[in-house]
C-alpha positions as CSV (number, residue, x, y, z in Angstrom):
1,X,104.3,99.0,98.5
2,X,103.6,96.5,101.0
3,X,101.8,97.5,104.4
4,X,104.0,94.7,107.1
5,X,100.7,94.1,109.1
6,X,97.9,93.5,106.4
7,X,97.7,90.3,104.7
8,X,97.0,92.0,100.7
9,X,99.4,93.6,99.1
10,X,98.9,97.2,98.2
11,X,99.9,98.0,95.5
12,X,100.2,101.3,93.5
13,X,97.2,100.6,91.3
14,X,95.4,100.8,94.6
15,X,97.1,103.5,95.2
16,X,95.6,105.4,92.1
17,X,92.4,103.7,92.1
18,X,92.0,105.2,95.9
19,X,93.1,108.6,94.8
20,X,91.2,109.2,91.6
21,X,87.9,108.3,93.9
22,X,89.1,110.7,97.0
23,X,89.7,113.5,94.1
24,X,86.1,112.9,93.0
25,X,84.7,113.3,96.5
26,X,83.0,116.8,97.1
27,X,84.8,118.5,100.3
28,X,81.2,119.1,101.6
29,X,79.8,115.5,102.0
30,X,80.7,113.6,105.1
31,X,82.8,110.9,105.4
32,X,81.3,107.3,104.8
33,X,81.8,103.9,105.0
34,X,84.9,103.8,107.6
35,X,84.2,100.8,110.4
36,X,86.6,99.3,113.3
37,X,89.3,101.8,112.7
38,X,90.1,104.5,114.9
39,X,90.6,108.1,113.0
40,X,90.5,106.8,109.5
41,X,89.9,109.9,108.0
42,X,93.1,111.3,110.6
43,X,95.3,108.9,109.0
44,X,94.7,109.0,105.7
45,X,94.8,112.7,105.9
46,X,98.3,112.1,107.9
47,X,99.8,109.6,105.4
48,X,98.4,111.8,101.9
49,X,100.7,114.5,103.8
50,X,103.6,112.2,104.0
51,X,103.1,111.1,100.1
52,X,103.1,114.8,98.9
53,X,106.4,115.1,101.2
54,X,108.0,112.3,99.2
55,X,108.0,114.6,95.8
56,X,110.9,115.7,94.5
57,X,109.9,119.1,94.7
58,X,109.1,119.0,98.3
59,X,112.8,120.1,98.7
60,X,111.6,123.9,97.4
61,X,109.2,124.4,100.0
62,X,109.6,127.0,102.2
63,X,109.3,125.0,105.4
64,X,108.1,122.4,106.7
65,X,104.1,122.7,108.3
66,X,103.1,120.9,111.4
67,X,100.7,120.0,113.6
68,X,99.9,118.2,116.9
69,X,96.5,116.6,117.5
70,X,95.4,115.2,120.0
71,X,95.0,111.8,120.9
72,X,96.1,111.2,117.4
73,X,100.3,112.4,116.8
74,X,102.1,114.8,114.6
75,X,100.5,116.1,110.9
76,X,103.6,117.3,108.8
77,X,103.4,118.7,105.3
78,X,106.3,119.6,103.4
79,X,105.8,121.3,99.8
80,X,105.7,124.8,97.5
81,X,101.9,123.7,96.4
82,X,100.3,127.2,97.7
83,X,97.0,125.6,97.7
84,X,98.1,122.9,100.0
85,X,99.8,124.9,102.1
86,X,96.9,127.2,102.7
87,X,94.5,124.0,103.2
88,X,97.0,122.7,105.8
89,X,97.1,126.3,107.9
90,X,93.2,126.3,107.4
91,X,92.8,123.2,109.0
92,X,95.2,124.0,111.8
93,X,93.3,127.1,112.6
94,X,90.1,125.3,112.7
95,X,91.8,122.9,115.0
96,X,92.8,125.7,117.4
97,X,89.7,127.3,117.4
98,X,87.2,124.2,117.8
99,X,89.4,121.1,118.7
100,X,88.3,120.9,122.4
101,X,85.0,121.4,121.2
102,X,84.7,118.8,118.7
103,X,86.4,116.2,121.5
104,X,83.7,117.0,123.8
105,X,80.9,116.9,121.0
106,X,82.5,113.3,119.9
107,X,82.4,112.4,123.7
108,X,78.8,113.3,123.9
109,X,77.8,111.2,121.0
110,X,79.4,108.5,122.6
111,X,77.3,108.7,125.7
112,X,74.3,109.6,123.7
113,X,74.1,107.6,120.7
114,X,72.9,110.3,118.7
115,X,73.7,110.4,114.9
116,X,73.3,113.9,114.6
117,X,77.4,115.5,114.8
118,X,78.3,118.7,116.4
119,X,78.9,122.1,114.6
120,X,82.6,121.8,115.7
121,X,82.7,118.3,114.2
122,X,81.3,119.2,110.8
123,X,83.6,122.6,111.0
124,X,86.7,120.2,111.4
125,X,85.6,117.7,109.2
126,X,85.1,119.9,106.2
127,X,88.2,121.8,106.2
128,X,90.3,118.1,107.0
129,X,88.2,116.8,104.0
130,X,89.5,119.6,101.8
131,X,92.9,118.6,102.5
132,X,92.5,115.1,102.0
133,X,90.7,116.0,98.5
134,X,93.2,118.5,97.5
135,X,96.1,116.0,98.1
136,X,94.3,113.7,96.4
137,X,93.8,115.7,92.8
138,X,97.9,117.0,93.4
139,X,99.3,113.3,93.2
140,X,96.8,112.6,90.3
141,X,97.9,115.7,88.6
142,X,101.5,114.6,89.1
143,X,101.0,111.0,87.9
144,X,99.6,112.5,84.9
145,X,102.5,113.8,83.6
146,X,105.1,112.3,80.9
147,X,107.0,109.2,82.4
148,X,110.9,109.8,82.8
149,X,112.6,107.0,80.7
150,X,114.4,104.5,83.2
151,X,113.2,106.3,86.2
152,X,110.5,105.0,88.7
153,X,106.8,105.8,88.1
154,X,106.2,109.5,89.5
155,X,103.6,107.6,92.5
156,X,106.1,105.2,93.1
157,X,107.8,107.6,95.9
158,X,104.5,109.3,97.3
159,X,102.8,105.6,97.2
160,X,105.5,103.7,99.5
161,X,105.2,106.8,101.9
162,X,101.6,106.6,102.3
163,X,101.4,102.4,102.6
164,X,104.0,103.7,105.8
165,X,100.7,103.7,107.5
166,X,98.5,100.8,107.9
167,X,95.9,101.7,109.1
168,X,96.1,104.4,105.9
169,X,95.9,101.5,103.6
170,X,92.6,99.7,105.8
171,X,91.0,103.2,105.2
172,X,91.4,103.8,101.9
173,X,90.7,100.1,100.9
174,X,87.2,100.9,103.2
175,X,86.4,104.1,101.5
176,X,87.2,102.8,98.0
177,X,84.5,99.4,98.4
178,X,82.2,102.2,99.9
179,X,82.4,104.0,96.8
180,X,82.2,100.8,94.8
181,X,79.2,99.4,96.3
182,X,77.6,102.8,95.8
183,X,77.9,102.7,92.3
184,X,77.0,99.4,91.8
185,X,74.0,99.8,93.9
186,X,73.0,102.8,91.5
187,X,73.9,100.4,88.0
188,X,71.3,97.9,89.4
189,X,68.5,100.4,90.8
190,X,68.9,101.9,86.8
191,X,69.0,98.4,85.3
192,X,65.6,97.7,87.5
193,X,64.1,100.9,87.0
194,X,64.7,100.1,83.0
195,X,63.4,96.7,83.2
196,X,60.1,98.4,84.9
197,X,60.0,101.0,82.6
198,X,60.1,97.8,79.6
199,X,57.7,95.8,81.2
200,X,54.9,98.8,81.5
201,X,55.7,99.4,77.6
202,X,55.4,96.1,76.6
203,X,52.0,95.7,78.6
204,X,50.8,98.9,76.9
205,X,51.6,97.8,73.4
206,X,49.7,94.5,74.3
207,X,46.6,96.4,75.5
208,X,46.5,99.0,73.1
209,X,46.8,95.7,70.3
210,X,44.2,94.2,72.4
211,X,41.8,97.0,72.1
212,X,42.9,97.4,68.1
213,X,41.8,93.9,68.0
214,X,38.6,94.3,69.7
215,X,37.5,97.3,68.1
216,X,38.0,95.6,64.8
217,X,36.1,92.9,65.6
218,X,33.2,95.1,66.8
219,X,33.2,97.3,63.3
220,X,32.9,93.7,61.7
């Protein structure tokens, strides 16, 4: 599961790690942590629906779903997973609706500088989040299943789709240390915190000795 133009090897424990922390994402917080990539969360959207097309059972699905975007290329799902399915259609209907839109929102932001994203943005976003979450908890929910002695893992197929794309592979690695730094940024704000919270104990079990002390002395 090699991606030709990166220099680390991704391999399918990266894979998993990446997809049990995009199955834990909530659909409604924006994307964060993506830098010097262009349409991170487009590709790894793209390449998640290239790695659910690599199941076996992709063969039962009805037909194949696509979509053009653009400035980006060609989104293609092929699979019987009804929820999927529906995401994907949701998504494309959004994009019909509001895709101009959001380009000339992103366009303005660009001339602006503002931080604030447009409604069409957000819309967009959301429903291309959903997908990207839904893929996410399908391939786990695959991989969680019996191994078949003497055949491949059941990721194996989905993962060597998906590392296709390398640009895929820089923003999942990006989203993943995102995530990680989060966490560990929250394990040593706790540690802190309970380190305070010990230190204004211990002072208040030496003052309250103290004043034992004192008052003792005072009775005597």
């Amino acid at each position: 599961m090699d991606a030709h133009d990166d220099p680390e090897p991704f391999t399918l424990d990266d894979f998993r790690r990446g997809l049990e922390l995009l199955a834990a994402e909530s659909p409604e917080d924006w994307w964060g942590g993506f830098h010097d990539i262009d349409h991170p969360v487009g590709n790894l959207n793209a390449s998640l629906c290239d790695a659910i097309s690599a199941l076996p059972d992709a063969l039962d699905a009805p037909s194949i779903l696509m979509l053009e975007v653009r400035g980006f290329g060609e989104l293609r799902l092929q699979t019987p997973e009804v929820e999927l399915r529906e995401l994907f259609r949701a998504f494309s209907a959004i994009y019909a609706a509001k895709g101009e839109t959001a380009e000339l929102e992103w366009a303005n932001l660009a001339i602006t500088g503002e931080a604030e994203l447009g409604p069409s943005i957000r819309m967009l976003g959301r429903a291309e989040k959903r997908l990207v979450v839904s893929a996410a908890r399908t391939l786990l929910h695959i991989d969680a299943k019996p191994p078949i002695p003497g055949e491949p893992e059941r990721l194996e197929r989905p993962g060597v789709a998906f590392a296709a794309n390398p640009v895929a592979i820089s923003a999942m690695r990006q989203f993943v240390e995102a995530i990680e730094e989060r966490e560990s940024a929250g394990v040593r704000q706790r540690r802190s915190a309970t380190k305070s919270k010990y230190a204004v104990a211990i002072g208040v079990g030496m003052a309250m000795g103290a004043a034992v002390v004192l008052a003792t002395r005072k009775r005597r």
